[in-house]
N, C-alpha and C positions, 0 to 999 in steps of 0.2 A: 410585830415588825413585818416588813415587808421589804424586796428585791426587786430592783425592776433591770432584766438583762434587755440585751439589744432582738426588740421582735421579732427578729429573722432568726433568730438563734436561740428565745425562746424553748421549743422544745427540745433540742438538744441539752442545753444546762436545767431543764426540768429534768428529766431522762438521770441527766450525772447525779444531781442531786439525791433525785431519789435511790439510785443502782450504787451508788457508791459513797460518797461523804456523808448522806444520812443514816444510812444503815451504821456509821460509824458511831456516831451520835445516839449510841441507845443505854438507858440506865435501867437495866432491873427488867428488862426486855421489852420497858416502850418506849419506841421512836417517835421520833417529832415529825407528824406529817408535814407534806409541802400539798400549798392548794391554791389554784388556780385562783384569781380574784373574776366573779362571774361578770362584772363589770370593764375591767380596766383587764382587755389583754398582756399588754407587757409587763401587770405587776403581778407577782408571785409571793402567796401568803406562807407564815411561819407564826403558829399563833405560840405566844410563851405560856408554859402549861406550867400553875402551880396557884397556890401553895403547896408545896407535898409536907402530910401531916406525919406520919411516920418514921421521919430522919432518928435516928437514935443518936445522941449527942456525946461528945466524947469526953473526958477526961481534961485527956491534953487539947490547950487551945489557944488559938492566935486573933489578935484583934489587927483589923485593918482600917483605916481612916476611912469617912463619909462617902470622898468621890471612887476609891478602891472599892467600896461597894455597893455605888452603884452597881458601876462596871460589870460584879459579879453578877448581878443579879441580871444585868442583859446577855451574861452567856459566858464573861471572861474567864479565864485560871486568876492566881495571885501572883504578882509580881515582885518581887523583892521590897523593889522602893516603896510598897504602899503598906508593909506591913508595919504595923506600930508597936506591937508587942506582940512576945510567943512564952506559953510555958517554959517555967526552968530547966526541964531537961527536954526537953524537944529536939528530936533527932532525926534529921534526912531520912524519909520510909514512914515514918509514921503518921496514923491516920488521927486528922485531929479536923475540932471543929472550926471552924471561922466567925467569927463576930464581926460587925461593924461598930465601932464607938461614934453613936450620932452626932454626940454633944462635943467631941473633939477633946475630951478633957485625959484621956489615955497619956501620961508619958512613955517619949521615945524609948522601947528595951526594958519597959516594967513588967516583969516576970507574974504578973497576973494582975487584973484587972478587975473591981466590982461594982464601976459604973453604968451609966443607960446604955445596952448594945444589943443588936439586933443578931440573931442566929442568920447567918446564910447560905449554910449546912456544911458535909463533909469535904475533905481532900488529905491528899498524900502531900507532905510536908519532900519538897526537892533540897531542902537546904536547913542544917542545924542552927539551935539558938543561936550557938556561938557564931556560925558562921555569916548569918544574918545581919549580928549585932559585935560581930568584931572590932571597927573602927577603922578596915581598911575604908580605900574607897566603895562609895556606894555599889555595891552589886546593881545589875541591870537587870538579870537572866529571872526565870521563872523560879516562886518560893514557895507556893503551894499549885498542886495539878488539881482542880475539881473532881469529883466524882459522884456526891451526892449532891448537890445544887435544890436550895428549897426550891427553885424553879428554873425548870429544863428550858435553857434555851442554847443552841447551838452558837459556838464560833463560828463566824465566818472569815477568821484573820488570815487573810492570803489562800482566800478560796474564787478563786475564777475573776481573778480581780481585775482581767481581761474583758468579760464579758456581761458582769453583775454589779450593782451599786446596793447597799443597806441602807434602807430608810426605815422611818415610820412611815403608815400607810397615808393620813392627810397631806404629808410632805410629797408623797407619791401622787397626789390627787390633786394639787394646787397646780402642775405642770399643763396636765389633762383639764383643767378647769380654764385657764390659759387658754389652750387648743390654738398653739403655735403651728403655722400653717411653712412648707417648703418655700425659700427664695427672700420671707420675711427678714425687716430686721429687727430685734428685738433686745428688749435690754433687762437685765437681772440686775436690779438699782443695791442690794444688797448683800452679794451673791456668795460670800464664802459658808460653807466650806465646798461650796460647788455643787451640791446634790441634785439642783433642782437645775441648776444651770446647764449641767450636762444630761438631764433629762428632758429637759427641753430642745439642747440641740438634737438626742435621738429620737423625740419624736416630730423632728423637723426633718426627718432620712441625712442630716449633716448638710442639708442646704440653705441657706443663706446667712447670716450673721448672728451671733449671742453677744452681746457684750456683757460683760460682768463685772462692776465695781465692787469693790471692800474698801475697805479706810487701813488696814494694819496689810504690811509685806508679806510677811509668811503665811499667811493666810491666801494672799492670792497667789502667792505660790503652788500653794494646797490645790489651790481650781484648776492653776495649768498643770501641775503632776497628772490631775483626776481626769483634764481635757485628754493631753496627751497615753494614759495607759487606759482611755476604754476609746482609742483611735477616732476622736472627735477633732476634726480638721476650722469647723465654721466656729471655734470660741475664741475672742482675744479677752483675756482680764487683765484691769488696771490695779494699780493702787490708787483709791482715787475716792474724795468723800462725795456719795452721792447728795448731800444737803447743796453743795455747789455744781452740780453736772451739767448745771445750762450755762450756757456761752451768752453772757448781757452785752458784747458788742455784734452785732451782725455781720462781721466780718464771714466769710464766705470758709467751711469748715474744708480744711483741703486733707489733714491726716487721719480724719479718722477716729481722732484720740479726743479724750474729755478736756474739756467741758465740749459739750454740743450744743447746735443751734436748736430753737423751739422744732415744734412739732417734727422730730427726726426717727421715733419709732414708730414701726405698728404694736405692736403690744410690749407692756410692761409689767413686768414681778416686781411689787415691792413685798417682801418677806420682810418686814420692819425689826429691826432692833428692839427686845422686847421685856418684859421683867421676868419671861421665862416659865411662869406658876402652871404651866401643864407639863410640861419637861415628867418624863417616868421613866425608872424610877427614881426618886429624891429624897435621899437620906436625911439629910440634914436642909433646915430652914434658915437661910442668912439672906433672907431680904429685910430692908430698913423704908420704912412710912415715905422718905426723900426720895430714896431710889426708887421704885416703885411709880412715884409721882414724876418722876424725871424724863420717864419714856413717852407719856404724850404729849411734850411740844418738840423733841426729836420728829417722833412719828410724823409730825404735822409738816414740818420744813422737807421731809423727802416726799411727802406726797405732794407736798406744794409743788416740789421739781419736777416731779413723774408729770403731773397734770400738764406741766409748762411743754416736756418733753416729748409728750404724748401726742400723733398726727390725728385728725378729725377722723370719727369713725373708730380710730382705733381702741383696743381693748386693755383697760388697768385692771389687775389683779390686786390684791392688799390680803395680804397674811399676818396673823402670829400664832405663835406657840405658846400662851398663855391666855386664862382665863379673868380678866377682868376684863367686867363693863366698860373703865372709861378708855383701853387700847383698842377697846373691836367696836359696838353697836357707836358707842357714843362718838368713836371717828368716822363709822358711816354717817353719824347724824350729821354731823361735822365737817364734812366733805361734801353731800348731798346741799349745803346751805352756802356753803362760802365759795362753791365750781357749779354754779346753774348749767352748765357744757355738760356736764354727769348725769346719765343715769345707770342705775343699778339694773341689774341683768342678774337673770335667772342662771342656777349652775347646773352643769352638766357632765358626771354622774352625781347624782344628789348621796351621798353618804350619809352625811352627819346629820345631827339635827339642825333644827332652826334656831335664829337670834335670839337672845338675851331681852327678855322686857325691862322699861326704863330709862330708855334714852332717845322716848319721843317716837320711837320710829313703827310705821302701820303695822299690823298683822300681815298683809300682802308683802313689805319689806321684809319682814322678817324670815319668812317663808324662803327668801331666796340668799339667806346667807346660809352659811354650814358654819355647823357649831360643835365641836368635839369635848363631848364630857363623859370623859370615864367615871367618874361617880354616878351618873345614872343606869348604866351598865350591870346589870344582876349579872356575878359570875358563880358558873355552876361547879356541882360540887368537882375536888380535883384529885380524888386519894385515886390511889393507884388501879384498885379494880373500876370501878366506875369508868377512868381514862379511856384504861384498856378498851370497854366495853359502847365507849361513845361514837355518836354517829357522826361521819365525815360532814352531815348539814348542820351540827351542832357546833364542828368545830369553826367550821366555816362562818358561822355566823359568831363566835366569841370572836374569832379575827380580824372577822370585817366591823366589831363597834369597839372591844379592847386596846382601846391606841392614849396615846399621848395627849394630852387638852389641846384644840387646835380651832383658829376661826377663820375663816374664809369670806373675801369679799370679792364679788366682780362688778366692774364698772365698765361703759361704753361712754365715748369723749363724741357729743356732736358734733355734725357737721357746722363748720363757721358760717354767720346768718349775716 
């Protein structure tokens, strides 16, 4: 994972980080370094360390549902509502283990469990069976505290939430790839939950425009909370589908507000709606053959509008967070053939690997997409002494390839001939 604070301040929330909230964060007496990204000044690495092989498993134990443990596994405690079942005598204090039930087949409050579940190590139990599985209303509050986590990754819930934002690192890299410039205006055609939208207005110093569409309310709510509490003045977000964002009359745009007329950006993010399959980590697998197939004529109709929306010269960005063929290379094929106005552009910092062969596109193209696959990624060994004993360039270098499946495209719109 990766944090990008605002650059001027940078070293100061380095400094806290490591003097105080991380020193807090230690199991067994090792802490989770924070490391600079030798590339990307304002991003700040936090590489997650594990498997840890030595967890001793308990007795007593609690199953928690698929996206409950994700959760765990990027850093959370247990929250009441996610737990699905706990040992019959489990009592507030006690150390037990945690499961995830992948297959979802766990009934609510069954006193033990001998389905497919995955260990995701120790905690202290803040709340008893009974009180759990009482029948008042739902509890809210915390129901297991972590403390032995097969993989150490810190909270960051309500830590500098002023001056820091949690990404994964490609999401961090898509902004920087962009290279939103001060005064621009610029549009984040899919923008909730805001991360990349408000990393963009900071590395524009908060001067000139972000617009940021979503299609669902509370979600662009989520953008202006995120605009609003890390003091970002230059973002408005809509509710607003970006498949319709251009203005088909040429009446003369006087507020500002969607739809807009052609060529009205300099540069565009589209982070496309996506089927997701690099998302880590992911317990459980509930994607369908339809679904799946449903995201590239979506993808196509926002890019159609980006391109419409896009001023000559200016720079289109195309993102997902998943790994198929036919949402990434095969839309650059796909865009490169049906917007002769496009070409593809080399990126800058180059991180990830290159494109995917099989959807026609050169060697020299492929070259200049980024491509995020954690399965090619040899990860070294992670028991405890070894940890201890590893080199800050080793960590450094698990952090900067260990990320999320992620692809990356950029595009430049010619000049009109």
């Amino acid at each position: 994972m990766s944090i990008f604070p605002k650059i001027s301040l940078r070293p100061e929330v380095e400094n806290y980080l490591k003097e105080g909230f991380m020193n807090k964060e230690q199991f067994n007496g090792l802490s989770v370094p924070i490391l600079q990204h030798p590339d990307l000044q304002d991003v700040l690495l936090i590489p997650v360390i594990g498997p840890r092989k030595n967890i001793k498993k308990q007795q007593c134990e609690a199953i928690v549902g698929a996206q409950c443990g994700n959760a765990v596994l990027r850093g959370a405690h247990v929250y009441a509502p996610g737990i699905v079942s706990a040992s019959q005598f489990m009592k507030a204090g006690d150390v037990i283990s945690v499961y995830s039930d992948i297959k979802g087949k766990c009934k609510k409050g069954a006193k033990e469990f001998d389905g497919t579940k995955v260990f995701l190590g120790n905690g202290i139990s803040e709340l008893s069976r009974k009180e759990i599985f009482s029948g008042l209303p739902e509890l809210k509050g915390m129901g297991i505290r972590m403390t032995e986590p097969v993989y150490l990754s810190p909270s960051f819930d309500s830590v500098l939430p002023r001056y820091l934002f949690l990404q994964n690192l490609p999401s961090a890299l898509v902004s920087h790839v962009l290279n939103p410039q001060p005064g621009e205006k610029i549009l984040d055609l899919c923008a909730a939950p805001g991360g990349k939208t408000t990393h963009i207005a900071a590395l524009m110093h908060d001067q000139g425009e972000v617009i940021a569409l979503d299609k669902i309310f509370n979600k662009v709510e989520k953008i202006k909370q995120n605009a609003l509490l890390l003091g970002l003045n230059s973002i408005r977000a809509f509710c607003f589908d970006g498949t319709k964002a251009v203005k088909l009359d040429m009446v003369e745009d006087t507020e500002g507000e969607p739809p807009f007329l052609p060529e009205s950006f300099d540069r565009i993010l589209l982070d496309a709606p996506c089927s997701g399959m690099g998302q880590r980590p992911n317990m459980a697998c509930t994607w369908s053959v339809k679904e799946v197939a449903s995201y590239q004529p979506l993808q196509r109709k926002l890019f159609t509008a980006a391109v419409q929306l896009l001023k000559p010269e200016g720079v289109l960005v195309y993102s997902t967070c998943t790994i198929t063929l036919a949402e990434n290379e095969e839309q650059v094929a796909w865009a490169l053939t049906k917007f002769p106005c496009l070409q593809l552009q080399p990126q800058e910092p180059q991180i990830g690997g290159e494109g995917m062969r099989g959807a026609g596109l050169s060697c020299e193209q492929l070259k200049q997409l980024q491509r995020f696959d954690p399965s090619a990624v040899p990860l070294p060994d992670t028991d405890m002494d070894s940890l201890r004993e590893a080199r800050r360039e080793d960590m450094l270098r698990l952090a900067n390839k260990d990320s999320i499946g992620f692809f990356i495209a950029k595009f430049v719109k010619c000049k009109s001939t």
